[in-house]
GULOPA-421063 format. One record per atom (N, C-alpha, C): x, y, z negated. Coordinates in steps of 0.02 Angstrom, whole numbers, plus 50000, padded with zeros to 5 digits. Example, Ala and Ser with C-alpha at 12.3 -4.5 7.8 and 13.67 -1.06 7.14 Angstrom:
<pts>
506604971649610;506154977549610;506604983549610;506424988849646;506844994749643;506455000249606;
</pts>
This chain:
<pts>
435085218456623;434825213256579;435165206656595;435435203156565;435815197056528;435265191656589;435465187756642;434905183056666;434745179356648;435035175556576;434725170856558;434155171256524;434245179756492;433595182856471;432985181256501;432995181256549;432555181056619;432055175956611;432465170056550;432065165956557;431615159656499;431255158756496;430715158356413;430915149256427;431225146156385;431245138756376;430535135356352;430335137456358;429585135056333;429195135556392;429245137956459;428965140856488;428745130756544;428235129056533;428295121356565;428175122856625;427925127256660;427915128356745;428595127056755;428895132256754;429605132856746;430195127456749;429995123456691;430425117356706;430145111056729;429665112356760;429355107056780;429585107856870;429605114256866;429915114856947;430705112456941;430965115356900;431655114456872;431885105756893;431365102656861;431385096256858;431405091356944;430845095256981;430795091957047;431455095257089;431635098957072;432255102957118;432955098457098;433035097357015;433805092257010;433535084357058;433025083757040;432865074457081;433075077157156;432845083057194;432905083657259;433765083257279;434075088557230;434875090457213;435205082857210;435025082157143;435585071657136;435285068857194;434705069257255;434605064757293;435315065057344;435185073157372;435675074757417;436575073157399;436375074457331;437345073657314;437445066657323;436985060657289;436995052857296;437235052957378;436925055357413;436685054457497;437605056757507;437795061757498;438585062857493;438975059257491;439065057557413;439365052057380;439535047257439;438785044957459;438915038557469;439075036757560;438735043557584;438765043857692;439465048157687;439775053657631;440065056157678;440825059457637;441255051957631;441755052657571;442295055257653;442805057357623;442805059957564;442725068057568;442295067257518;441825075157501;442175077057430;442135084457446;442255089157385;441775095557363;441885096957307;441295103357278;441655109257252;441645115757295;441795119257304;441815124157229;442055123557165;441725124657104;442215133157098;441595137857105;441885144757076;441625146657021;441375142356986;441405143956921;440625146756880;440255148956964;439805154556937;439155151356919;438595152656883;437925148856860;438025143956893;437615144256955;437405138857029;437875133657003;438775135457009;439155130657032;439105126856958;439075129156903;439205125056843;438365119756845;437855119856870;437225116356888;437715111956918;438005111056980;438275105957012;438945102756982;439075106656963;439785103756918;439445097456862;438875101456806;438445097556767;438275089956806;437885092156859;437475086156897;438085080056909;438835083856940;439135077756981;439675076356920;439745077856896;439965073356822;439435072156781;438825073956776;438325069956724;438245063156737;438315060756831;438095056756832;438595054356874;439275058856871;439975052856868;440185052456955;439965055856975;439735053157071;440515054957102;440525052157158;441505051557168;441505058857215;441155063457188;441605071057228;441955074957204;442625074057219;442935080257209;442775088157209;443115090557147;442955096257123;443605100257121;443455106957144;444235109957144;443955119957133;444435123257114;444285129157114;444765133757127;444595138257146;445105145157186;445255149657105;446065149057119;446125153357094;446605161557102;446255165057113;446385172757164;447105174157139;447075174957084;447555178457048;447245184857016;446785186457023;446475192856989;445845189456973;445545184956916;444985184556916;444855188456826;444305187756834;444285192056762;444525187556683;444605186956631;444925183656578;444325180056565;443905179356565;443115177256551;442965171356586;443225171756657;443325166656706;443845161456678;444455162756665;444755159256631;444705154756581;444235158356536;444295155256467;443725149656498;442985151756547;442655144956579;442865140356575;443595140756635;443865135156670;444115130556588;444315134256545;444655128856492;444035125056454;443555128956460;442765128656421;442755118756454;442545122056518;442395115856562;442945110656544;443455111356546;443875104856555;443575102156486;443485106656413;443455101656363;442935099156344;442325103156381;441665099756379;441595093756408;441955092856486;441775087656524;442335082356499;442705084756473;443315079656468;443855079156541;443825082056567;444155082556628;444755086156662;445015088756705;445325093156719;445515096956785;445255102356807;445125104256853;445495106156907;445675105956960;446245104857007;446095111857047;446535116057057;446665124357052;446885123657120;446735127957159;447205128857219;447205137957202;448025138657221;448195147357203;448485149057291;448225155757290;448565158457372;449345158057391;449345157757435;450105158357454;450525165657444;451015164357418;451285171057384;451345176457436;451625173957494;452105179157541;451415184057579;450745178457591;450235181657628;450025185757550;449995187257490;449805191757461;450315197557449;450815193157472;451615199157444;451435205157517;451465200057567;451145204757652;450865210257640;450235207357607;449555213957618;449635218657561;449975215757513;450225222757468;450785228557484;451385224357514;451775229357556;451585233257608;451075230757669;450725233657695;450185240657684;449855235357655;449175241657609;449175244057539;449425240957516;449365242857437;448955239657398;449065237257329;449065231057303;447985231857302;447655238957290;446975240357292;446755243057358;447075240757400;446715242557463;446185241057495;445915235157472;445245231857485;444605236857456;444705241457417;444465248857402;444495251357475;444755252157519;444945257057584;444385255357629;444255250257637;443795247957715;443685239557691;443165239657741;443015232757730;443415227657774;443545230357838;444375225557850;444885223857808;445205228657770;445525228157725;445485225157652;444935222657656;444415220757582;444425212257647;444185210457667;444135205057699;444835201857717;445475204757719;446155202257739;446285202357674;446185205957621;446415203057536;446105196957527;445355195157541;444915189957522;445285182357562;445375183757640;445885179757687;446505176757642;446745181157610;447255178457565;447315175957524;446905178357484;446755176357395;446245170757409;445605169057452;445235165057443;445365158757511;445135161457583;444885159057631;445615150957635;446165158157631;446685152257656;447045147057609;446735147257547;446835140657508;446305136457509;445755139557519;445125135957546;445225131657584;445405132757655;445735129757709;445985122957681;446535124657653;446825120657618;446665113757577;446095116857540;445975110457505;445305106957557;444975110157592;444685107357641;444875102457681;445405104157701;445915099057735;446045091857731;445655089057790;445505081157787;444775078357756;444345082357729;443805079757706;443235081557774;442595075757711;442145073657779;441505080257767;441525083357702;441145086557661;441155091257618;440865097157620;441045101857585;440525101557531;440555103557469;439895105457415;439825111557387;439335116857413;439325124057386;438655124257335;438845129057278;438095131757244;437875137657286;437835138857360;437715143357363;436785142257372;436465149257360;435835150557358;435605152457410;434865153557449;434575157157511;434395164157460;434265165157410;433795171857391;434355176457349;434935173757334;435575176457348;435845184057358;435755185457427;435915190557450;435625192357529;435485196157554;435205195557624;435675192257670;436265192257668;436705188057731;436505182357709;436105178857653;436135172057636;435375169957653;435025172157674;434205173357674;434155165857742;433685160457740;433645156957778;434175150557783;434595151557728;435245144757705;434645139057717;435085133757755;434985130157740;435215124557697;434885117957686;435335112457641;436085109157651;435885110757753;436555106057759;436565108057830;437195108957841;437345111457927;438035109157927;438235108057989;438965108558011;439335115558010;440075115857969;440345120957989;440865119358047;440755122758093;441065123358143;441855126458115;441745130258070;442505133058074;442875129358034;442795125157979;443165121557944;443245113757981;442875112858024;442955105558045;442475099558033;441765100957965;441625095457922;440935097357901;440525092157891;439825095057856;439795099057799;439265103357798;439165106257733;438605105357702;438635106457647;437825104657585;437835112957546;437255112557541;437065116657469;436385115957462;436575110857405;436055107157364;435785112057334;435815119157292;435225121657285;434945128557308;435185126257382;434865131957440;434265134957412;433935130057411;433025130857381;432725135057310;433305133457273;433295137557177;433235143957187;432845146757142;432735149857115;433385152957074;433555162257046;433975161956977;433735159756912;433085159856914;432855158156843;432755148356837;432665146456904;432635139156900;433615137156854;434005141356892;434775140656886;434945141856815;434505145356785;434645148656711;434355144256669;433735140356698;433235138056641;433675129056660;433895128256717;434385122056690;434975123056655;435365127556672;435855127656616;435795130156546;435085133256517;435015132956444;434745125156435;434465122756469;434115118656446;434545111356424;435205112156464;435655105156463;436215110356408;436175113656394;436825116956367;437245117356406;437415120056453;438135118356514;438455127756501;439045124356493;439365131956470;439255135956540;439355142356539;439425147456587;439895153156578;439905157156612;440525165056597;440165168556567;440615171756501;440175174456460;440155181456493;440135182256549;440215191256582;439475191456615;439095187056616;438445186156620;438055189156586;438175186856506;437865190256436;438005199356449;438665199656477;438455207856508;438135211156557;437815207856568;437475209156670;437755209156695;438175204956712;438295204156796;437975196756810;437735196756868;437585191456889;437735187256942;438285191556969;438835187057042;439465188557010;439985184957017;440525187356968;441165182157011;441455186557042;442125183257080;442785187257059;443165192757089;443695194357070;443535201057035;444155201756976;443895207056905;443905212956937;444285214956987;444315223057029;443535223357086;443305218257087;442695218957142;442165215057116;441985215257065;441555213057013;441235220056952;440455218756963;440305223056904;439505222956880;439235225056806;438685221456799;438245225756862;437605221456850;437095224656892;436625230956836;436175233956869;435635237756835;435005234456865;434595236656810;434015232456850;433515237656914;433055233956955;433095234257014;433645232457068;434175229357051;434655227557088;434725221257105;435035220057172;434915212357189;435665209257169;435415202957164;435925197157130;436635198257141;436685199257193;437425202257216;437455209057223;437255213257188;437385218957201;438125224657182;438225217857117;439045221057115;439385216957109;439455215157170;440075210957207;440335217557258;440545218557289;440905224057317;440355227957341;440115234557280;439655236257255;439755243857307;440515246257339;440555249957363;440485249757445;440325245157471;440135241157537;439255242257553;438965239057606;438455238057635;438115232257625;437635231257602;437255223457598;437635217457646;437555222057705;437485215557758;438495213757773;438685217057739;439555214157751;439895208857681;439265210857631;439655205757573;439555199657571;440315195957606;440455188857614;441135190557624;441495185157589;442335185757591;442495180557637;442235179757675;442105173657740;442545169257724;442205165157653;442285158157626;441665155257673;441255156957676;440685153357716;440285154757788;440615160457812;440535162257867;440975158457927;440215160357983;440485153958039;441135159258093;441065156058146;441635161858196;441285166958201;440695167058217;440315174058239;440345177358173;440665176758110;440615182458046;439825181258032;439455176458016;438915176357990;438875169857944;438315168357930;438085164557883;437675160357945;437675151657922;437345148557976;436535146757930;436055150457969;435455149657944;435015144157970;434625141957924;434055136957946;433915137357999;433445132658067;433035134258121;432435135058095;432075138258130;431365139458111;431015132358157;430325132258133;429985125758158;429475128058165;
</pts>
């Protein structure tokens, strides 16, 4: 089922929570903006990230916005990225992998080897994602993710804002706290374009070979590398040295 289905615009509980969660969101991004330049927002394109994309150009705020692009993402993804530039009026600044580390792991393993093992699925992701990541990371005070806590189980206990130790620099994710249907019922509600591969069920959607819709009973990420284990799907864009996710403290 389609997630935006998921969710009734009429429904005033709904956006009334909707409502206290962006004031909490523009508080933290303002708080960015303004303690911890220069900051950037990590934009992959997906629901979450187009909420923050919306928020930090609705209201103009000086963070940079940039997006990965793999080289295998699906055509749907694409047509977004042009969506976005002409909605916002803007234009979005691409970082692509370095050729020779993808030319490597194909001569090595073979161009679908990330099919083979999850080492081998994590040294494609190293290439195509982590190490242009790096990259545009480089020199800032701030990172900005849509990532979610209810997500996926490696994501369970996110908090808003922690230090990453492995990149060098603080991190945010302003809507740790959301809900998918809070995520759905702001982007019908502002009109903010999205990937139309959504309207087919999927509801995590990164590269077109490790991407696929969900069925229901299935969790949010469930086809993201759908042939793997719960607890290994992360292309350690956000994982600390220990290969994990840095979770809240308890109190």
């Amino acid at each position: 089922m389609p997630p935006n289905s998921l969710v009734d615009v009429a429904d005033e509980q709904l956006a009334a929570s909707v409502g206290e969660k962006v004031v909490a969101a523009l508080a933290l991004l303002h708080e960015i903006a303004r303690d911890w330049q220069p900051a950037v927002f990590a934009n992959s394109l997906g629901a979450e990230d187009m909420v923050l994309t919306d928020l930090i150009l609705g209201h103009d705020l000086p963070i940079d916005i940039f997006s990965l692009d793999t080289g295998r993402l699906p055509e749907e993804t694409y047509a977004l990225m042009a969506a976005v530039e002409r909605h916002y009026g803007t234009q979005l600044k691409v970082y692509f992998p370095r050729h020779e580390l993808v030319e490597k792991f194909a001569r090595q393993h073979g161009v679908n080897a990330f099919y083979e093992s999850v080492e081998r699925r994590k040294a494609c992701c190293h290439a195509r994602k982590v190490e242009p990541l790096q990259r545009a990371l480089a020199g800032r005070s701030a990172w900005v993710t849509g990532l979610r806590a209810q997500q996926a189980a490696t994501r369970e206990g996110l908090p808003a804002r922690h230090f990453d130790a492995g990149n060098g620099l603080e991190k945010f994710n302003p809507l740790a706290d959301w809900s998918e249907r809070e995520v759905w019922a702001y982007l019908r509600a502002n009109d903010v374009p999205y990937n139309a591969l959504y309207d087919q069920g999927y509801r995590s959607i990164g590269c077109a070979p490790c991407s696929r819709p969900v069925v229901a009973g299935e969790d949010v990420r469930a086809g993201r590398w759908w042939w793997e284990e719960p607890e290994s799907k992360e292309c350690g864009l956000h994982v600390g040295p220990d290969g994990k996710l840095v979770r809240a403290k308890k109190v």
